[in-house]
C-alpha positions as CSV (number, residue, x, y, z in Angstrom):
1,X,52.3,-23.1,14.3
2,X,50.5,-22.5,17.6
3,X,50.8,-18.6,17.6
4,X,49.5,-18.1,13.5
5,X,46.2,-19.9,15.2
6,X,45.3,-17.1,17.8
7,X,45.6,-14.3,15.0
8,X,44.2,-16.0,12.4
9,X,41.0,-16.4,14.7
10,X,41.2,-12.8,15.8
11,X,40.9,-12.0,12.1
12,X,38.3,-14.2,11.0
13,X,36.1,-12.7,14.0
14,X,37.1,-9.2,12.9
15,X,35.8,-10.4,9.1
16,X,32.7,-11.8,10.3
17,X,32.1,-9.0,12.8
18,X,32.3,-6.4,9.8
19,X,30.0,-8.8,7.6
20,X,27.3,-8.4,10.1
21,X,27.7,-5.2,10.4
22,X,27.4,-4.2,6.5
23,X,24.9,-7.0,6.3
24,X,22.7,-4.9,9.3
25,X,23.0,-1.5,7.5
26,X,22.1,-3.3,3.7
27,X,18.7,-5.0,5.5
28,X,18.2,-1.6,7.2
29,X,18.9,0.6,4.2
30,X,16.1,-2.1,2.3
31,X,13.5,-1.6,4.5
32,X,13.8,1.9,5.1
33,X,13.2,2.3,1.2
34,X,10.4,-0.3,1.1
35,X,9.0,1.8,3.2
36,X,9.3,5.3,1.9
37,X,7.9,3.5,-1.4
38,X,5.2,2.2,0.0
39,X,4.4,5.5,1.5
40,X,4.5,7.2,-2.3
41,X,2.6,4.3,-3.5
42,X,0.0,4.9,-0.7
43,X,0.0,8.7,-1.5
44,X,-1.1,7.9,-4.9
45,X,-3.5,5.5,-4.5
46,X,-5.2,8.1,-2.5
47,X,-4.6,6.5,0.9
48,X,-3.2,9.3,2.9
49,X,-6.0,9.8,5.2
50,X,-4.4,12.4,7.2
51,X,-3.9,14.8,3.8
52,X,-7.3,13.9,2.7
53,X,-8.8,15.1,6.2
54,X,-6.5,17.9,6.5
55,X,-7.5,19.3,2.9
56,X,-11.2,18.7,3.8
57,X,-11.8,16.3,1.1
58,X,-11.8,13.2,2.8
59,X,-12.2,10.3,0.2
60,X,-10.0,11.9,-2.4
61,X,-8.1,10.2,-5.0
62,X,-4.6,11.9,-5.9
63,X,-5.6,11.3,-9.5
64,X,-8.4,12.0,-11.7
65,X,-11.9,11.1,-10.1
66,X,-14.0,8.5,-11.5
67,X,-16.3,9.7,-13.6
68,X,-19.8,9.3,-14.0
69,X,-19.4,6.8,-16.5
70,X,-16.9,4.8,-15.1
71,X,-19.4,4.1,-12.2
72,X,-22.3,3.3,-13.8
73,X,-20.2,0.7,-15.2
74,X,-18.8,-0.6,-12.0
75,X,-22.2,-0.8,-10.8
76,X,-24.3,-2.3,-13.9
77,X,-26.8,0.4,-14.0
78,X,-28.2,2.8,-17.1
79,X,-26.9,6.3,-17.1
80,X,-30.8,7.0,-16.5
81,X,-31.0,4.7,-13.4
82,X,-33.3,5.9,-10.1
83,X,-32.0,6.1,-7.2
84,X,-32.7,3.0,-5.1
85,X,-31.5,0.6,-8.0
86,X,-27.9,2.7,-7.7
87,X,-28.5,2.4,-3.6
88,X,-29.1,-1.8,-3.9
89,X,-26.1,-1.9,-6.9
90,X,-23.9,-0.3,-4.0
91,X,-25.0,-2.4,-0.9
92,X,-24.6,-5.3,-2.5
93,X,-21.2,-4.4,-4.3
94,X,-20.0,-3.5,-1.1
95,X,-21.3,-6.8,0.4
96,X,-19.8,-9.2,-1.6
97,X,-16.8,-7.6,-1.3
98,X,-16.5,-7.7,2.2
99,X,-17.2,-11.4,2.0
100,X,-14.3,-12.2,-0.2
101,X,-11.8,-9.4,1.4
102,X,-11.5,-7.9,-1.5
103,X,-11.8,-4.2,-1.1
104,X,-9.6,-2.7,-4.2
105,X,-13.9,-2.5,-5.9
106,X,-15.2,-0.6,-2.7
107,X,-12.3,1.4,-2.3
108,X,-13.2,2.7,-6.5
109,X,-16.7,3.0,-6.2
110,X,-16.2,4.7,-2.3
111,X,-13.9,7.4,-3.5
């Protein structure tokens, strides 16, 4: 009886000794991918800086750009609009933003 009990203890250390280690490489493996997903996601949300400055287009979406349309919608004004009512559209788009942390709207209208 007594001698079963040291081995069966060296065993169940050895079984939770290789559970930790498969349950280490499966969390590793996870966030590893996260991460490289996040970086692709990043990429095509146009939010690799260091491409966009190295390409000299700083700003850059990895799409389409927004056009000219699409802004004058985001901002409220007519196609036909001067200047300074685009200018006050803008400062206070970007305000309010800010206020609420929400920058996914300034990060549009920006790029």
């Amino acid at each position: 009886g007594r001698a079963r009990l040291p081995r069966a203890r060296a065993m169940a250390s050895r079984i939770i000794a290789q559970l930790l280690v498969a349950g280490t490489g499966a969390l590793f493996r996870a966030a590893s991918q996260a991460w490289q997903q996040a970086i692709v996601n990043g990429r095509k949300a146009g939010l690799d800086k260091a491409a966009g400055a190295a390409g000299g287009a700083v700003g850059k979406r990895a799409g389409a750009s927004m056009t000219l349309h699409e802004a004058n919608l985001i901002l409220g004004v007519q196609e036909a609009a001067e200047w300074d009512v685009i200018l006050k559209r803008y400062d206070h788009l970007i305000k309010v933003n800010e206020e609420v942390k929400s920058f996914y709207l300034q990060s549009k209208v920006y790029r």
